[in-house]
N, C-alpha and C positions, 0 to 999 in steps of 0.2 A: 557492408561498409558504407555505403551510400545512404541511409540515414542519419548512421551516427555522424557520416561530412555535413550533411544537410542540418541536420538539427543543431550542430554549433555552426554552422553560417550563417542560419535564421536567425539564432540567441543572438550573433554580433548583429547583425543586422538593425532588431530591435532595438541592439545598445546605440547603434550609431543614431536612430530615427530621431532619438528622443531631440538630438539638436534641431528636428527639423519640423518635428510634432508638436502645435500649439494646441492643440485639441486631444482631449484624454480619447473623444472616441474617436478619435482615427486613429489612436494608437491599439485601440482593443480591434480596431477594424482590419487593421495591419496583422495583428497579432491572427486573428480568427482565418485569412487570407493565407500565412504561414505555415497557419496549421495544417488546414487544409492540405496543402503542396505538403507538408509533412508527410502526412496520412497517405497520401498519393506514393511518395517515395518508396515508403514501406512495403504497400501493395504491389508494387511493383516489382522491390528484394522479394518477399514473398513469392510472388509468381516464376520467379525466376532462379526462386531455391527447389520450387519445386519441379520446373520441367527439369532439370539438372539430375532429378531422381532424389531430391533429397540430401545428396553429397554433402558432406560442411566442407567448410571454404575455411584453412587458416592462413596467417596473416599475420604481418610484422614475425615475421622466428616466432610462427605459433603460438605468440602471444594471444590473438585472438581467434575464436572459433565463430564461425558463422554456421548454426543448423537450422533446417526449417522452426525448431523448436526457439530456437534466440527471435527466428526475425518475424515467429507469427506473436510474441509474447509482443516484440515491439510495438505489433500493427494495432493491437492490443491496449498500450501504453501511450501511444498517438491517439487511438480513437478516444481515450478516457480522458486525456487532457484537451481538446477538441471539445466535447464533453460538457468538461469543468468549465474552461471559457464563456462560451455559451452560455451556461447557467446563470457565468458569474461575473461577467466581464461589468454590471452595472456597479456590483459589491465592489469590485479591483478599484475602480473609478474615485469612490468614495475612500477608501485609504488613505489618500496623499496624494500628492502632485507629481510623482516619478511613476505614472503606471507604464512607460515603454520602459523601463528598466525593471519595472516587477515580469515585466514578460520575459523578457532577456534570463532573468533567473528562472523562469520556466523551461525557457530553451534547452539549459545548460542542466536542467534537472536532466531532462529526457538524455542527454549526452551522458550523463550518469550511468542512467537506467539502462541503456545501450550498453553501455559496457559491461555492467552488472548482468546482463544476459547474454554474453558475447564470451567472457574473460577463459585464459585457457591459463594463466601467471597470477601469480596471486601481487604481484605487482599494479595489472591491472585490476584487480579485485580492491586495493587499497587506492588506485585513482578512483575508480568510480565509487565507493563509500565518500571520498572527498569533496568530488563533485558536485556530489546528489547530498550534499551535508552543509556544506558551505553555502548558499544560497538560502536552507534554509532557515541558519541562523541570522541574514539580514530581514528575510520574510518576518520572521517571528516579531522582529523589532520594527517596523516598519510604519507602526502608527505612532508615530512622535509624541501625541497629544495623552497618549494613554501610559503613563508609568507601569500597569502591569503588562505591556508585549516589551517595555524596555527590560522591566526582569524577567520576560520569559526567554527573550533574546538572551539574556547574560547566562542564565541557567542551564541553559541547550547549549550557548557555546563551553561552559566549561565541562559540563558532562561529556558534552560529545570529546571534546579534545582526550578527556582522561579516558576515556571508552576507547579512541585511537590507537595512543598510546598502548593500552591491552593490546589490541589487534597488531602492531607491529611487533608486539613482544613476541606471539603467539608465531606470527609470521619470522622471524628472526629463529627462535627454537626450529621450526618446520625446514627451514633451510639448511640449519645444522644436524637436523635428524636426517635430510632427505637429498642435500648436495644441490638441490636444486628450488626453484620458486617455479617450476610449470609442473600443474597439477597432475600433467597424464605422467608424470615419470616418478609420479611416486610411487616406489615400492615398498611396502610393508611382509614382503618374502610371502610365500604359494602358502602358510599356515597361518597368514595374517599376526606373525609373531609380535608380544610385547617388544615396546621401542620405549623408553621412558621418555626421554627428549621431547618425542613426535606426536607420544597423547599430551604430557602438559600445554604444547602448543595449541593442541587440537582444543584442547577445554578454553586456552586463554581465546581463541577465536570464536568459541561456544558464546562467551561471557558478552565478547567487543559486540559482534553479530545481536546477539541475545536484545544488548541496551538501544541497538538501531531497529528493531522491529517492537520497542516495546516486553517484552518478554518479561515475566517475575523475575527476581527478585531487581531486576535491573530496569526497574517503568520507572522508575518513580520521579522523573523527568516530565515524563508524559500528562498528568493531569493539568497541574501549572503551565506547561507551555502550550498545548491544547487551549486552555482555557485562557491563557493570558494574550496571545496571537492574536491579531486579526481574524476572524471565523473560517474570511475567503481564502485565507492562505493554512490555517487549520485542514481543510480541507482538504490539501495538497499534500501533507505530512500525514494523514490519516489515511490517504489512498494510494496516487500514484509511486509515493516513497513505499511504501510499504509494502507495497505488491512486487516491486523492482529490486527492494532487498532480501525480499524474502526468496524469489528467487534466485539470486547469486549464494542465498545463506544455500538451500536448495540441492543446486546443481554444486555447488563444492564439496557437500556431503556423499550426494549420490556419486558422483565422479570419482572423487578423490579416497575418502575414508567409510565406503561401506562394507569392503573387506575388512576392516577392523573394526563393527559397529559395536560389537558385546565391548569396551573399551568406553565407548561414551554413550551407549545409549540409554541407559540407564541415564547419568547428570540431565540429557537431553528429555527422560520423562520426567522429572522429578521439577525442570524447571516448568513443561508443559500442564503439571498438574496446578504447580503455585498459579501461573499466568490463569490457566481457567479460574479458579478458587478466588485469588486478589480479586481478577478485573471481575468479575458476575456479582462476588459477597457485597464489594463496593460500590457499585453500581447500582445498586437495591439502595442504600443508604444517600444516594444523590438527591440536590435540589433544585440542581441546574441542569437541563436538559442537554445543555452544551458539555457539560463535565462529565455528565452519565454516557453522553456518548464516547469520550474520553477513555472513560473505563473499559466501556463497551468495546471499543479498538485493541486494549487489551487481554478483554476475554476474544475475540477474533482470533487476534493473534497467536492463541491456547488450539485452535483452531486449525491453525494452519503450521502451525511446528508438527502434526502428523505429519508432512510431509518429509519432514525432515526425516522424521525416525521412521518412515515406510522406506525410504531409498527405493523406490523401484516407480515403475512407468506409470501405475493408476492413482501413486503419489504426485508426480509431474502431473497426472492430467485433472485432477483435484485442485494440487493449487493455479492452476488456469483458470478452471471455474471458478474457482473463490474469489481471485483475483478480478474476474467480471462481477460478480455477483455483489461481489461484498461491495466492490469501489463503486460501483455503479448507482446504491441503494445509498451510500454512506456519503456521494457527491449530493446526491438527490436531499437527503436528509439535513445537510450540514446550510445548504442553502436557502433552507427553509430558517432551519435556524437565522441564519445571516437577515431574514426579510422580516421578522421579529421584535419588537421593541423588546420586549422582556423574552429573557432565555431560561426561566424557569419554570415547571411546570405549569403554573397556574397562566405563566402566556400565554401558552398553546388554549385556552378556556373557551370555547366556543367558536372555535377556529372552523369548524364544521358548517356555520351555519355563515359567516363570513366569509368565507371564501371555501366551498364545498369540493370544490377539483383539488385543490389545493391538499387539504385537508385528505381527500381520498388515493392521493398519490404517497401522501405520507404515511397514509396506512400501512402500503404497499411496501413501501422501503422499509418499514418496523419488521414487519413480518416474514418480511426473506431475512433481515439481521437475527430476528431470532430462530430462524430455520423450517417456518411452516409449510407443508409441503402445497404444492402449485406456487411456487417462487424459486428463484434461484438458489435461494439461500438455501434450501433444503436439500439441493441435491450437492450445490457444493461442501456440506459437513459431511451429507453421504457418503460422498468419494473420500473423504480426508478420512473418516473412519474406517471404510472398507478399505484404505492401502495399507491399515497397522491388522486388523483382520485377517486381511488374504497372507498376512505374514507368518502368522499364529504366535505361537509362542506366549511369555512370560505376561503381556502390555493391553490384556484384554481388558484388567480392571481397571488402566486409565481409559478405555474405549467405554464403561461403563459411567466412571467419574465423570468423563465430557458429554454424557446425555444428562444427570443430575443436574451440570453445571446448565446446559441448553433449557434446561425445565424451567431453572430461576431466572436466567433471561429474560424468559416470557415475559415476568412480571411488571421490569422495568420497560420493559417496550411499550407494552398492553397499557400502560400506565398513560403515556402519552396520548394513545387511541382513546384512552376514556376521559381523559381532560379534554379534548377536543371534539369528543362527538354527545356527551353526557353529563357535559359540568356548565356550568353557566357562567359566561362574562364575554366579554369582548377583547379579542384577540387584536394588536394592535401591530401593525404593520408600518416599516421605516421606509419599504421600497415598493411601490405598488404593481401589483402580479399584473403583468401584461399577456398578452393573448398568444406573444411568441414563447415569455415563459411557459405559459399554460400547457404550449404543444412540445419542447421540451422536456417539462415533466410527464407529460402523457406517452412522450418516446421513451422516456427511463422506464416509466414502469412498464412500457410493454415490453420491453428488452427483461424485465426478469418475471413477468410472467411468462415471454415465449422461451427464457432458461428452466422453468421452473416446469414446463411441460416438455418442452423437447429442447435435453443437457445437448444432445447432439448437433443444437446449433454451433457451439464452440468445440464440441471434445472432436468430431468427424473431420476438423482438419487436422487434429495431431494421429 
């Protein structure tokens, strides 16, 4: 409980500074000092979930659950936006003239994301969607000067609101199948009997869920607002959101409905195979490095719905990893982009020989996104695959489909590494690589080379 109080006191905090902050960077100085105490916070719940034996802790009439699992995802979630700051606090700067309020929406993500790994009500399960949503339809529109983040901002908020809407429907049905909105009491009887009510709900929250991680048939928000956003705030909807919903999508399935999974597991591969298939086919046909990544967040996210349809513990400890691996390489990646004059391939053109760290760290991030092994990337698709595997059954040939799909990855990734170490031009930079970025980037990528040799730095606390 003590992060989720901390991380919206910090967010108000930000919001109050801004009357007091004339200077952007003592606003990111502010912001980076919060985090900090953030991170701390957690470390702390953590340590203290765990002398306790692990116990979960619920709270408010068991609306929320506290397990060591919620509050190491959190420490998790703090260290990644810490992170992003970091990276990017110079990017934030340049946006506009409200950056103690672009922080303040960060705050308030993480208050999201806390819940979303906490909720035990689907009450709370539809505040933190809200949360962690709202905030980033001001991000999205945030650069005034540029008419396409005003229409990606428009575009995000209307999808999202009708994608809501699903979700309370689905949530509304669940209530009337189940008498209640706290997920441990739902009963679907000792034979996991058909309920008609209680799967239509269950698909209509497949669908809401589905459009907030990106997911086929329900992306197709995702290029345009990706690409029409700010980069530095792109960033934040391709990582820390995504990892904090996919998680509540996650733990509701595993919790709630995997006594009834032959019911929806099935809709749940069919939409995982599209998600592979869309985001990989398309992504080969991109021109902008910014938009391929874009896609690419969508083949990810093909990714990490195994988790969904594993329901069981090496599913959980799969998307952890992913969840570092992937956010970690894709912060790394998206800021590079952000330093960039042109975002299309041919920018990246000689990037190698201009700035060569630079350039070698972004190798690094391509190649865990596409899963090669000594990186993170590799061991986190591992696990997503081995938790649909160790299941057996029917789902082997999507387990076959999502290495296909991994193969043509390659190409758009690899694609980047060879514009910039084997094409000729000069790669032209808006923000100049300083020597703290330099160490920054050389901490990212040793974080998924030391995941990519020993997964056990992350999976050994759960």
């Amino acid at each position: 409980m003590k992060p989720l109080i901390a991380a919206a006191v910090f967010g108000i905090i930000m919001m109050l500074s801004a009357v007091f902050l004339k200077e952007k960077k003592q606003a990111s100085g502010l912001a980076i000092l919060l985090l900090f105490l953030l991170l701390g916070v957690n470390i702390w719940a953590l340590t203290e979930s765990l002398q306790s034996g692990g116990v979960a802790t619920f709270l408010f009439n068991d609306m929320l659950r506290f397990d060591p699992f919620s509050v190491w995802f959190n420490v998790i979630l703090s260290g990644l936006a810490l992170l992003y700051v970091l990276l990017n606090a110079k990017h934030i700067e340049v946006v506009g003239n409200h950056v103690a309020e672009y922080y303040a929406l960060l705050f308030f993500i993480l208050v999201g994301g806390n819940l979303l790994n906490a909720y035990n009500n689907l009450l709370i399960l539809f505040l933190g969607i809200e949360i962690i949503s709202i905030p980033q339809y001001i991000l999205a529109g945030s650069d005034k000067r540029n008419l396409k983040s005003s229409e990606a901002s428009l575009k995000y908020l209307l999808t999202g609101s009708f994608s809501t809407g699903i979700m309370l429907m689905g949530m509304a049905l669940l209530f009337g199948a189940m008498g209640s909105f706290d997920i441990s009491q739902f009963d679907f009887g000792a034979d996991g009997g058909f309920n008609l009510m209680a799967i239509v709900g269950i698909l209509f929250l497949v669908v809401s869920l589905s459009f907030k991680v990106s997911a086929a048939p329900m992306h197709f928000w995702t290029p345009d607002v990706y690409d029409g956003a700010p980069t530095t705030f792109t960033t934040i909807m391709a990582t820390i959101v995504k990892s904090a919903v996919f998680v509540g999508f996650m733990r509701l399935f595993k919790d709630s409905f995997s006594s009834i999974s032959p019911n929806w597991e099935l809709v749940v591969a069919i939409i995982t195979a599209l998600t592979l298939l869309i985001g990989n086919i398309t992504a080969v046909f991109q021109q902008s490095v910014k938009r391929m990544l874009a896609y690419s967040s969508i083949a990810q996210a093909g990714f990490m719905l195994f988790a969904i349809l594993a329901v069981n513990a090496r599913g959980m400890q799969g998307m952890v990893l992913y969840a570092v691996a992937y956010s970690v390489a894709t912060i790394g990646m998206f800021t590079i982009v952000a330093k960039l004059r042109d975002y299309t391939y041919d920018g990246f053109n000689g990037l190698a020989r201009r700035e060569p760290f630079l350039a070698f760290t972004a190798a690094i991030f391509l190649l865990s996104l596409a899963g090669i092994p000594l990186t993170g990337g590799f061991f986190a698709k591992y696990y997503m695959l081995m938790s649909v595997m160790s299941q057996g059954g029917y789902l082997t040939w999507l387990v076959v489909f999502a290495l296909l799909m991994a193969v043509v990855s390659v190409y758009y990734y690899f694609r980047v590494i060879w514009a910039m170490y084997f094409k000729a031009g000069e790669a032209e930079l808006t923000v100049p690589v300083s020597n703290a970025d330099r160490l920054l980037f050389g901490i990212s990528a040793m974080i998924i080379i030391a995941i990519g040799v020993y997964p056990g730095l992350v999976m050994g606390w759960l």
